[in-house]
NUSE-265177 format. One record per residue (C-alpha): residue in three letters; x, y, z; chain. Coordinates in nm, 4 decimals. Each point is the difference from the previous one (the first is absolute). Layout:
# residues N
REC,Ala,X,Y,Z,A .
...
# end
This chain:
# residues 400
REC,Unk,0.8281,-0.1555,-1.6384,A .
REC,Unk,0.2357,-0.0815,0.2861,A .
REC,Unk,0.3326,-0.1434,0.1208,A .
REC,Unk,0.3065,-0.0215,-0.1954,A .
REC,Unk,0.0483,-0.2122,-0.3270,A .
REC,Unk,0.2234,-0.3381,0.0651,A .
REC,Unk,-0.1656,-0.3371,-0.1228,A .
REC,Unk,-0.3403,0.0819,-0.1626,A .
REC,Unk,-0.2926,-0.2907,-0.0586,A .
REC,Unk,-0.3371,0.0442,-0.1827,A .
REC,Unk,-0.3307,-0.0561,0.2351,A .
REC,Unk,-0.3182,-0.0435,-0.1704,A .
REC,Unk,-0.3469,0.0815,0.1803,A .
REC,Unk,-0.3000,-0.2249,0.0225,A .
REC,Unk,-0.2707,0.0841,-0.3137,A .
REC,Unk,-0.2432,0.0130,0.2923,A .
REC,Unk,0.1754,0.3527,0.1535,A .
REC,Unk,-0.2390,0.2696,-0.1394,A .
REC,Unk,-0.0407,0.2184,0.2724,A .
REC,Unk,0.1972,0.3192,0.1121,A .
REC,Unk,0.0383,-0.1021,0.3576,A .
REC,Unk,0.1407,-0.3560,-0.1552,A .
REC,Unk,0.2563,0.1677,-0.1836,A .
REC,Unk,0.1098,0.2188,0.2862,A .
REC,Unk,-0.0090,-0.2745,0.2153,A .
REC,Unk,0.2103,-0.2636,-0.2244,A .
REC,Unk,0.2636,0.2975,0.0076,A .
REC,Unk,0.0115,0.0656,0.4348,A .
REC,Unk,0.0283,-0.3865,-0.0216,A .
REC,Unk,0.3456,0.0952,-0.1691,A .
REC,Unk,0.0622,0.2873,0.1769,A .
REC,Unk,-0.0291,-0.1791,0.3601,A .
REC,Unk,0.1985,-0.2736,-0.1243,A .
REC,Unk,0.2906,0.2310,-0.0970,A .
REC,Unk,-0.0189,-0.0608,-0.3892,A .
REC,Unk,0.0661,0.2938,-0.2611,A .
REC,Unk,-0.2263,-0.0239,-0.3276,A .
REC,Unk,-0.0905,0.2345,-0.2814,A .
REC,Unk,-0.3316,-0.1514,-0.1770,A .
REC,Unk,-0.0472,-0.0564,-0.3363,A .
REC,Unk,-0.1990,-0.1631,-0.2675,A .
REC,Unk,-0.3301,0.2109,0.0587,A .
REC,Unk,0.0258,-0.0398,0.3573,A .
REC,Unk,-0.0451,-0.4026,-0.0121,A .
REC,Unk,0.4256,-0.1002,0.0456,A .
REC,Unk,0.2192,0.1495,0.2707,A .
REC,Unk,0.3727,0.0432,-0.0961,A .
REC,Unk,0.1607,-0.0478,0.3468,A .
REC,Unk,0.3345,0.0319,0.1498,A .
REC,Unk,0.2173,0.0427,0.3275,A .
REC,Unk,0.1549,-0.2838,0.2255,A .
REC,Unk,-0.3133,-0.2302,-0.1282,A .
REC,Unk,-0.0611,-0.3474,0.1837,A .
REC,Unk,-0.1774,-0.1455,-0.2640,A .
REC,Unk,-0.1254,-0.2979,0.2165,A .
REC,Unk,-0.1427,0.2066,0.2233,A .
REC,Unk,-0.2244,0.2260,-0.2342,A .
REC,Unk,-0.1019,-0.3425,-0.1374,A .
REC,Unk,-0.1591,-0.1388,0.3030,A .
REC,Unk,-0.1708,0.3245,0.1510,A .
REC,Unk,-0.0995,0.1832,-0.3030,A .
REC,Unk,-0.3617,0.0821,-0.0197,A .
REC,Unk,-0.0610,0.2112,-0.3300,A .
REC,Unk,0.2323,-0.1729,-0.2064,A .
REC,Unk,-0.0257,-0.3318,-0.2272,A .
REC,Unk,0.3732,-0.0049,-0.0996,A .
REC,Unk,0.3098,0.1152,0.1738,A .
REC,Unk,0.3381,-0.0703,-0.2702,A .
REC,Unk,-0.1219,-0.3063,-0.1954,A .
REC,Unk,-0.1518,-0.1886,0.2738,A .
REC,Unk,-0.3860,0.0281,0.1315,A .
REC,Unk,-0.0612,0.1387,0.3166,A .
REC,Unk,-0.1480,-0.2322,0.3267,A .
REC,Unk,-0.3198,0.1927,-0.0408,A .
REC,Unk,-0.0201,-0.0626,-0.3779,A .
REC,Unk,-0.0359,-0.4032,0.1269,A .
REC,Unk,-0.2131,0.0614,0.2994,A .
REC,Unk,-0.3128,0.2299,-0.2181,A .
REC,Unk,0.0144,-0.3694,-0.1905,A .
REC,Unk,-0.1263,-0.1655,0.2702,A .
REC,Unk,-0.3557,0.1051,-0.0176,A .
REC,Unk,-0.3048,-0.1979,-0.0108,A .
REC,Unk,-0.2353,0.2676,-0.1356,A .
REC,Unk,-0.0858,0.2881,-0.1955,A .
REC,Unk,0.1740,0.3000,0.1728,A .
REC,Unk,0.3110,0.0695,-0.0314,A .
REC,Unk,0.0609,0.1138,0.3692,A .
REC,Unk,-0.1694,-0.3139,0.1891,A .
REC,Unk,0.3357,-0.2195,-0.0510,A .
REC,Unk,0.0631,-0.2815,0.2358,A .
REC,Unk,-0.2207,0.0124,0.3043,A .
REC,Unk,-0.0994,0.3752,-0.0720,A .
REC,Unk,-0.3409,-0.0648,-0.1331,A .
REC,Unk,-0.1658,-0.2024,0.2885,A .
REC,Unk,-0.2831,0.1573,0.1542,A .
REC,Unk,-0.1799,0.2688,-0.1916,A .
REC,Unk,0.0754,0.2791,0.2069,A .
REC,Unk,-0.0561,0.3978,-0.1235,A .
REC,Unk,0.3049,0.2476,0.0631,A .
REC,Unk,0.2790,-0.2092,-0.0708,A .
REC,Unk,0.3596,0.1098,-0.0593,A .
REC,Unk,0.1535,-0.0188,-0.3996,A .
REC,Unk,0.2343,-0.2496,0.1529,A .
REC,Unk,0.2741,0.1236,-0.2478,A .
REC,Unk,0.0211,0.3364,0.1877,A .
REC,Unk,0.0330,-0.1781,0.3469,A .
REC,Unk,0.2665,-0.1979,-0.1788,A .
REC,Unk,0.1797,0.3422,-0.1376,A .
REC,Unk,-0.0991,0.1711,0.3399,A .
REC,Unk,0.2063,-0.2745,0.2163,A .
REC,Unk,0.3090,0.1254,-0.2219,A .
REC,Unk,-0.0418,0.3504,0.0212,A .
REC,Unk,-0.0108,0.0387,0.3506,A .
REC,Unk,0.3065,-0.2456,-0.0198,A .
REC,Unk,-0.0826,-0.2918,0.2108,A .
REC,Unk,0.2083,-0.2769,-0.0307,A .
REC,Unk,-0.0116,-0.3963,0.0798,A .
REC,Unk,-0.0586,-0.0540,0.3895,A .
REC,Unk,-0.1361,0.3591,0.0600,A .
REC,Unk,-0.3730,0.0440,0.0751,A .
REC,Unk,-0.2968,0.1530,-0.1149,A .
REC,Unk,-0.2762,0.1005,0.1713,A .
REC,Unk,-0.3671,-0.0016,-0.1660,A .
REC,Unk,-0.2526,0.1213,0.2799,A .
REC,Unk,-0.2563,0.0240,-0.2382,A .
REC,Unk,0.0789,-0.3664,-0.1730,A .
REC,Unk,-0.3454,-0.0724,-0.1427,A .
REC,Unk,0.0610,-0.2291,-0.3235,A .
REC,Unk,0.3349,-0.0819,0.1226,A .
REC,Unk,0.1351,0.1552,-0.3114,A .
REC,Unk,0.3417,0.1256,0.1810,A .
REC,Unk,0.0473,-0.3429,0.1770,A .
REC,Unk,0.0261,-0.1842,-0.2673,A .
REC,Unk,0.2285,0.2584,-0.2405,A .
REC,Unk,0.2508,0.0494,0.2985,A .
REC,Unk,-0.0132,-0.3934,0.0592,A .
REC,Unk,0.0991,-0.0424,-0.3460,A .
REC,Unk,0.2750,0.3011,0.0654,A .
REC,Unk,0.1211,-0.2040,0.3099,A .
REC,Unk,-0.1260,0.3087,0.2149,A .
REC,Unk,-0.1396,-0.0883,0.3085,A .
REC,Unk,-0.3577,0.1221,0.0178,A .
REC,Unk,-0.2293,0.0790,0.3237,A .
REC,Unk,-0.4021,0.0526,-0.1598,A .
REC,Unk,-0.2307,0.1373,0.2446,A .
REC,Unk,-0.3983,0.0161,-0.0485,A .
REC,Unk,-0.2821,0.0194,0.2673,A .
REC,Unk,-0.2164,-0.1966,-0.2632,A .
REC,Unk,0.0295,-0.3504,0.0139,A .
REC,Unk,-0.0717,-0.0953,-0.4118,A .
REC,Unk,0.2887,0.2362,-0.0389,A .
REC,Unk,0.2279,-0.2096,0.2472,A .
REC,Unk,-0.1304,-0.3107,-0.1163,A .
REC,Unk,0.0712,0.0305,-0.3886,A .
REC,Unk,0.3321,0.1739,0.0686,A .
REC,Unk,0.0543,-0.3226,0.1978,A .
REC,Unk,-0.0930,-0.1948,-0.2593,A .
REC,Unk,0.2084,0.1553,-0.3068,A .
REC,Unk,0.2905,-0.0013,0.1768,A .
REC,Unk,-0.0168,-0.3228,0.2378,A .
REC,Unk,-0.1479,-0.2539,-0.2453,A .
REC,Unk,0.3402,-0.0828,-0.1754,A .
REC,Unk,0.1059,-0.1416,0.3657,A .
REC,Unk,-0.2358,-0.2680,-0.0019,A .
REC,Unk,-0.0867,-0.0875,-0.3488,A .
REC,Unk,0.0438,-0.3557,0.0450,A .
REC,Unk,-0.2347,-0.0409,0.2935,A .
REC,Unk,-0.2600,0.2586,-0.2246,A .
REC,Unk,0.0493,-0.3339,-0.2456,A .
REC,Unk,-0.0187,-0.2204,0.2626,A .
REC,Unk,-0.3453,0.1283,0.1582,A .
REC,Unk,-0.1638,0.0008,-0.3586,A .
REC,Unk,0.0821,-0.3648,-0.0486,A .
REC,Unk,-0.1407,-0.1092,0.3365,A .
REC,Unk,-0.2949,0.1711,-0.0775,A .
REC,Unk,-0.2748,-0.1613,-0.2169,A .
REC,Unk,0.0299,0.0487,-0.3320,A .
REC,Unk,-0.4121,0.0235,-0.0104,A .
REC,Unk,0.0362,0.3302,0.2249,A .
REC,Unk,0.1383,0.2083,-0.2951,A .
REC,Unk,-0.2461,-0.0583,-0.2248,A .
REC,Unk,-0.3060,0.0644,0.2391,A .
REC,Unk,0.1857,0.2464,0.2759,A .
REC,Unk,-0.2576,0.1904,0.1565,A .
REC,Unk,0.1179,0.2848,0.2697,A .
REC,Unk,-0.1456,-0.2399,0.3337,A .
REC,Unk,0.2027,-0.2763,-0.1056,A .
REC,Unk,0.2914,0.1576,-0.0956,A .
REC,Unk,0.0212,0.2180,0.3056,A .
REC,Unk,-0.0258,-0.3298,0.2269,A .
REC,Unk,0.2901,-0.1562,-0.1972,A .
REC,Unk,0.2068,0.2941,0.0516,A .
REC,Unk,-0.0294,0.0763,0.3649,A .
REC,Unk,0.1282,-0.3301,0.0563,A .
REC,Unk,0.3032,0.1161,-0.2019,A .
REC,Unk,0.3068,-0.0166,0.2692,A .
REC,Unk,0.2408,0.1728,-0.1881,A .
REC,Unk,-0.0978,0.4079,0.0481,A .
REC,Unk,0.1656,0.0442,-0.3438,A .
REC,Unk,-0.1307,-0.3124,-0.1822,A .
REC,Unk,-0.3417,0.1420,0.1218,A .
REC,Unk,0.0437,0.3541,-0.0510,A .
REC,Unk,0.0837,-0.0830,-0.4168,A .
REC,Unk,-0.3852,-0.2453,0.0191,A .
REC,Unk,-0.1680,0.3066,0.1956,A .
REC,Unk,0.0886,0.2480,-0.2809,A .
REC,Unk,-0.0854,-0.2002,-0.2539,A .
REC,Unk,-0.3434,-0.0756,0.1191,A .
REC,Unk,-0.0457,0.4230,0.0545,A .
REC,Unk,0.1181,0.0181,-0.3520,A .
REC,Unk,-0.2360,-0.2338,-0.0946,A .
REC,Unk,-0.2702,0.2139,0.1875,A .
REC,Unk,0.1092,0.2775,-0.1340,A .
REC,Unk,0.0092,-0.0914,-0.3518,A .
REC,Unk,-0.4460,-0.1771,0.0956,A .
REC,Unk,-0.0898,0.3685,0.1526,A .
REC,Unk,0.1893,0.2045,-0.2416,A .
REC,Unk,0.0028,-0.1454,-0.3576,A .
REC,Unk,-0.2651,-0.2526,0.0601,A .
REC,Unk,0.2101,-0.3263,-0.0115,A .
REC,Unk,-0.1478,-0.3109,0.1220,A .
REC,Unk,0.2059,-0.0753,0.3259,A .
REC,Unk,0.1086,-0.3288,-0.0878,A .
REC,Unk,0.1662,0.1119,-0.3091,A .
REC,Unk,0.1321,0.2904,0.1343,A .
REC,Unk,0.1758,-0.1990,0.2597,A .
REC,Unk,0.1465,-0.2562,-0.2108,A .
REC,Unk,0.1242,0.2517,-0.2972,A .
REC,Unk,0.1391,0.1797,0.2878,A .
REC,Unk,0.1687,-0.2454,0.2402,A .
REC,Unk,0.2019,-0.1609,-0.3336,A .
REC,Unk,0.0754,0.3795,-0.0801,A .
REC,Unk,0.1654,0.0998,0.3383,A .
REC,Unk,0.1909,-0.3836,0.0057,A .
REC,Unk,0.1917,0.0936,-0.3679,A .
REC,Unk,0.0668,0.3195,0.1009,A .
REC,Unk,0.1559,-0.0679,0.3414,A .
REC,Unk,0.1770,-0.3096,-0.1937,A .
REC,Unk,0.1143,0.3160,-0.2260,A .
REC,Unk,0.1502,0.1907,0.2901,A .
REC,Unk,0.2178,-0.3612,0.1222,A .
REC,Unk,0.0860,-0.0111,-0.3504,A .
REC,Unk,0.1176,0.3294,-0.0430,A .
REC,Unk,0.2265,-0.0207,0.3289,A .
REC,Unk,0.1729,-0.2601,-0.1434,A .
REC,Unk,0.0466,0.1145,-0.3661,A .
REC,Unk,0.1808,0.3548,0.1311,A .
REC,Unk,0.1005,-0.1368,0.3056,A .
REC,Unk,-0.1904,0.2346,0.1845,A .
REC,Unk,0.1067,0.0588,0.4030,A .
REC,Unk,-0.3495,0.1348,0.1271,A .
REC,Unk,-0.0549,0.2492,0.2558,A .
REC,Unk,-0.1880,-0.1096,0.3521,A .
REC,Unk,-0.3904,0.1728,-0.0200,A .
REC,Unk,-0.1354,0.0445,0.3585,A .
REC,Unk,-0.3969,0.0509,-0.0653,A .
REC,Unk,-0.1385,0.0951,0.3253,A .
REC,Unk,-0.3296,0.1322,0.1080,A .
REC,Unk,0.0433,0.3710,0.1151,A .
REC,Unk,-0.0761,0.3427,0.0299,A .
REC,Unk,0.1838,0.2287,-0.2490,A .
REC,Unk,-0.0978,0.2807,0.2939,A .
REC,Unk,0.1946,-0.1848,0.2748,A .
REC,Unk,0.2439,-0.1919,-0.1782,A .
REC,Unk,0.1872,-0.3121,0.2052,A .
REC,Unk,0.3417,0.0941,-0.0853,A .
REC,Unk,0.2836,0.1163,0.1830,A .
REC,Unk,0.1213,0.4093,-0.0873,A .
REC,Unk,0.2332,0.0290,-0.2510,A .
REC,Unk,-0.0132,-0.3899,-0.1163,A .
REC,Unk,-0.1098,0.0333,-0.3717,A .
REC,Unk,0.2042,0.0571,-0.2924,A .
REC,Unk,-0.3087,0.1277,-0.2275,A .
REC,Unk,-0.3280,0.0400,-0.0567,A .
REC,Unk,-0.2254,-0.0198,-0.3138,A .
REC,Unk,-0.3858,0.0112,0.0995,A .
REC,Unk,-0.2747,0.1512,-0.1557,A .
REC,Unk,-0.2543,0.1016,0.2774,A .
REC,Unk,-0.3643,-0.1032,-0.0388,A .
REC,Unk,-0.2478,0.1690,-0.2858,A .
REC,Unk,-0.2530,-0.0439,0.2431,A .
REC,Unk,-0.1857,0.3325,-0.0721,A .
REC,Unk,-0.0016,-0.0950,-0.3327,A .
REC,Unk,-0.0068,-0.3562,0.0063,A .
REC,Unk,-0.1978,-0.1747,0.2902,A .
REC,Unk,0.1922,-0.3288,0.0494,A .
REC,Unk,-0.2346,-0.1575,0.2760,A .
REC,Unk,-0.2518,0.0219,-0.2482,A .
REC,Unk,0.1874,-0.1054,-0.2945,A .
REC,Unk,0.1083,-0.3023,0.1683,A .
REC,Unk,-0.2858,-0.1121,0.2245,A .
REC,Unk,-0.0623,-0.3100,-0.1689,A .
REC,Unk,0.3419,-0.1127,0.1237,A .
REC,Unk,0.0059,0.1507,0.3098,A .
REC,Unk,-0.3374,-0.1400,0.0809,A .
REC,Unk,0.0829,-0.3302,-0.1241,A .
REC,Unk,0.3127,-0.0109,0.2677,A .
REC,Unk,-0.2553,0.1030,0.2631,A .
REC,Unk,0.0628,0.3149,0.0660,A .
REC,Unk,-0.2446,0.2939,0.1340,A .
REC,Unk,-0.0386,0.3206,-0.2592,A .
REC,Unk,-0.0889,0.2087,0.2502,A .
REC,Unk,0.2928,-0.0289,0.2069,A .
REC,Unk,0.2481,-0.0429,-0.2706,A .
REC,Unk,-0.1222,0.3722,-0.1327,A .
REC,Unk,0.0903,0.1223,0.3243,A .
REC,Unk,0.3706,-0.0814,-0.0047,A .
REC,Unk,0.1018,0.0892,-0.3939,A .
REC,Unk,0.1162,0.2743,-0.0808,A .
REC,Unk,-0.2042,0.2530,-0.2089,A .
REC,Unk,-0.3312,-0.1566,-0.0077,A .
REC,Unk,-0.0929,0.1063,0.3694,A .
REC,Unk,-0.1913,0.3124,0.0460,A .
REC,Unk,-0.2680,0.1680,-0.2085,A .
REC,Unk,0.0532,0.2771,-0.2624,A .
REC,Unk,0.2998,0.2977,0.0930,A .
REC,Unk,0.0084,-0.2159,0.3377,A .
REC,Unk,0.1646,-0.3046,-0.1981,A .
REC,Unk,0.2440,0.2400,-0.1245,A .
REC,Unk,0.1145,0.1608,0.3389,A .
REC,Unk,0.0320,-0.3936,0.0795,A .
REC,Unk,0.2045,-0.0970,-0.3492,A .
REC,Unk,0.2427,0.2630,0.1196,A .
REC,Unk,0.0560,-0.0474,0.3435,A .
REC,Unk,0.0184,-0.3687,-0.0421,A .
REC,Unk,0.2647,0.0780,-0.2806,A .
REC,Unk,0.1975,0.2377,0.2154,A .
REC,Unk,0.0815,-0.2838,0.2540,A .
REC,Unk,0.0712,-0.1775,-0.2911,A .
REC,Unk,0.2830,0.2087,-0.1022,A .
REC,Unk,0.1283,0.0653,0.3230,A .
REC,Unk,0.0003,-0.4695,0.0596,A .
REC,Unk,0.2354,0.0245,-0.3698,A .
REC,Unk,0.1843,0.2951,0.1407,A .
REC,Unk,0.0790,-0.2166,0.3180,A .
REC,Unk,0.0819,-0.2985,-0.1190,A .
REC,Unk,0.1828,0.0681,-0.3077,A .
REC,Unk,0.3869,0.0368,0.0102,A .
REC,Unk,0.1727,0.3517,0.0058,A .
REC,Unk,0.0777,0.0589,-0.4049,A .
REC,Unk,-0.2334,-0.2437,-0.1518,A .
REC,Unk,-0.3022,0.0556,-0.1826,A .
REC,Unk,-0.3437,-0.0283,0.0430,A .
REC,Unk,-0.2084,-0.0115,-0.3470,A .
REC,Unk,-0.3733,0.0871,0.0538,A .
REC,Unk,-0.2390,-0.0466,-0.3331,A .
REC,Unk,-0.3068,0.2115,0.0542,A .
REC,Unk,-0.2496,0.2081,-0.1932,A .
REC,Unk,-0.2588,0.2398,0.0200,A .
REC,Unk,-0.3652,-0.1322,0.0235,A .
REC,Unk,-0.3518,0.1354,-0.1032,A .
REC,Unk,-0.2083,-0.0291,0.3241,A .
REC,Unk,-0.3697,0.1879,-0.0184,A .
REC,Unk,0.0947,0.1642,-0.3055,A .
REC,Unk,0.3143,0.1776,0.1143,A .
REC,Unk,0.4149,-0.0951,-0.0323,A .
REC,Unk,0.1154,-0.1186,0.3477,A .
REC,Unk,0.3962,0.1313,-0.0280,A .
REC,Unk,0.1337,-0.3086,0.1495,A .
REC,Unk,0.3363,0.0488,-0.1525,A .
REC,Unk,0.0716,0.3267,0.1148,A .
REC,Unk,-0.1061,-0.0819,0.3408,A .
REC,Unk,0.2483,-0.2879,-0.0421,A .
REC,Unk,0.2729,0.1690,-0.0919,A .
REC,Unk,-0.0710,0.2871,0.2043,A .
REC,Unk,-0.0297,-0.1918,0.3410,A .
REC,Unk,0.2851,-0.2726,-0.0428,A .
REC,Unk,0.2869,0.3669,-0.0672,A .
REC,Unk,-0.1532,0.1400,0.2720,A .
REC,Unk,0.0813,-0.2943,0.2852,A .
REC,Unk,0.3671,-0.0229,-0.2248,A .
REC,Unk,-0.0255,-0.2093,-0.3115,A .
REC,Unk,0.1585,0.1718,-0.2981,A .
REC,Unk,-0.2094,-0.0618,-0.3590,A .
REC,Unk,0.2147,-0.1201,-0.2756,A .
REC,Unk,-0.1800,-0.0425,-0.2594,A .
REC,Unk,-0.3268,0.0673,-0.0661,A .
REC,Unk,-0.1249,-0.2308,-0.3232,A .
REC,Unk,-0.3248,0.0238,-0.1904,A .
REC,Unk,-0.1635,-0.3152,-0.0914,A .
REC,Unk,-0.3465,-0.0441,-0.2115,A .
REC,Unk,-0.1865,-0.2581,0.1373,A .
REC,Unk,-0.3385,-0.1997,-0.1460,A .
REC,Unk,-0.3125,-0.1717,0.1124,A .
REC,Unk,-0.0517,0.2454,0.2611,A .
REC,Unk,-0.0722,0.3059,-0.2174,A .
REC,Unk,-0.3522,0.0849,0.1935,A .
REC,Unk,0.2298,0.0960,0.2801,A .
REC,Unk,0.3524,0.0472,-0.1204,A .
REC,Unk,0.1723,0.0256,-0.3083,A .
REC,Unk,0.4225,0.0411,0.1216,A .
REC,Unk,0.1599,-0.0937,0.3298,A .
REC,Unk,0.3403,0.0949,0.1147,A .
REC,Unk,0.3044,-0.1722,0.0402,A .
REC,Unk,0.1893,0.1875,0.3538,A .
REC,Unk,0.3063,-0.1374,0.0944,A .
REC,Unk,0.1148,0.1441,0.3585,A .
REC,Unk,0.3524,-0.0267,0.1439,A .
REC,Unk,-0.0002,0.0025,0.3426,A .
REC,Unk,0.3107,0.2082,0.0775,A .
# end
């Protein structure tokens, strides 16, 4: 419990919160946004209290469904989702990609570290483009870096597509109707390079690598695959324009670029956070995990292993190359972020060759030693990665 007792409301948690780390997290939410709370009801309602703007807590809330009497902005956005999971809301579930962020705790993360509307965030690491599109829906600005071009193009896409919806709807009526119901990847790809719209084309190019993905994968016929998809990405961007409107949403500008997390292209002391979660690649081999993909946007294995990081290197030589490449890492957020602002890294140890690579502690070790002071340190269980990992760690750095 915290703060001093003047008006009090009742906040009610989401049923899906069943974790530790959620719980702690839904109460730094309230902590960095300066609310006092006591919690009651077997740990599902918050009694809370202090100088409380309600409206506020509404719209940036991540852990809770009710604030007073009224449903929280995040209660409405989890109900736009198109499938099964309750975490691949909006544009969130495009492109099968392994790794991803629980966008709730990016959501929840962007308050704790208290960035507000017109600040930015910096994801060198941006991959699904899970940050980008929770701080665009914060109105947080939002720089996501990746040297691998699927990652870049279907952050692009999740976040750009609600920009040019109409001409998205305007390209698929132009088009043959005959094409969607016998789409093959030749065809298709000939269409789309005469695309002249780079978004327009980037939303048709994902959705024929999720159609590719879904033939080499699961076994899907392409054609279906395509069309089930295609319809599937138009609701759910249709979703996100709807969803601006109903809560009057002001979104935050995403800047996807093509970079180096190791050499970033920003100027010192220019960001006002940083939430990233640093390749898996010892225990995850992304080049291989996406080659379809890669090779279907015509680009060389070989020479795409040489530049990410983690996957160069052969046995306890890829590990002397995980760490040096993250050490310039750290010192690129160290550089660029703003004096007293945070930098939140989400790592884990991995299993390589039968032994536990202490990533964290190296982590947390090297970024106090060049001047970043650790916060908080938060334990997370993860899943589908249990070969190699079982928890990660949440490490938020202030840069003092």
């Amino acid at each position: 419990m915290i703060g001093e007792k003047t008006t009090s409301e009742k906040l009610v948690l989401f049923e899906n919160v069943q974790f530790i780390y959620e719980l702690a997290l839904a109460q730094f939410e309230l902590i960095s946004l300066g609310v006092g709370f006591e919690i009651t009801n077997g740990l599902r309602e918050f009694n809370v209290f202090g100088d409380l703007d309600l409206k506020k807590l509404k719209k940036r809330l991540a852990y809770f469904k009710i604030v007073g009497s009224e449903y929280t902005d995040y209660y409405f956005i989890l109900r736009k989702n198109r499938t099964n999971s309750v975490n691949q809301y909006l544009t969130h579930w495009i492109y099968p990609y392994k790794g991803k962020f629980h966008p709730q705790m990016i959501r929840a993360l962007l308050n704790i570290i208290k960035l507000e509307s017109g600040d930015t965030v910096l994801d060198p690491f941006i991959g699904s483009g899970t940050t980008a599109l929770e701080a665009q829906l914060l109105g947080i600005n939002c720089i996501g870096i990746d040297i691998s071009p699927l990652c870049v193009l279907q952050s692009k896409v999740k976040t750009e597509s609600i920009y040019v919806l109409n001409e998205i709807c305007e390209y698929k009526e132009k088009i043959d109707s005959s094409l969607f119901f016998s789409a093959d990847e030749k065809k298709l790809e000939r269409i789309i390079s005469n695309i002249e719209n780079e978004k327009v084309r980037n939303f048709y190019t994902i959705a024929k690598l999720v159609a590719i993905s879904d033939n080499i994968r699961r076994k899907k016929k392409f054609q279906d695959a395509f069309l089930k998809n295609f319809n599937l990405m138009l609701l759910s961007v249709k979703d996100y324009v709807e969803l601006v409107n109903e809560l009057n949403l002001d979104l935050g500008h995403v800047d996807i670029r093509s970079g180096d997390a190791r050499n970033l292209p920003l100027s010192d002391e220019s960001i006002d956070g940083v939430i990233t979660s640093p390749p898996y690649s010892i225990a995850l081999d992304y080049v291989k995990n996406d080659e379809h993909a890669l090779k279907a946007l015509g680009y060389d294995l070989r020479n795409i292993r040489e530049e990410f990081i983690g996957v160069r290197g052969k046995g306890r030589n890829r590990i002397e190359l995980y760490n040096e490449d993250m050490e310039q890492v750290i010192r690129e957020i160290y550089r660029v972020l703003k004096r007293g602002k945070y930098a939140v890294i989400i790592i884990g140890n991995a299993t390589y060759q039968g032994k536990e690579i202490k990533t964290t502690e190296f982590i947390i070790n090297y970024a106090t030693q060049i001047g970043f002071k650790l916060v908080r340190n938060i334990n997370k269980i993860i899943f589908g990665l249990y070969n190699v990992m079982q928890r990660e760690n949440i490490l938020i750095f202030k840069k003092e």
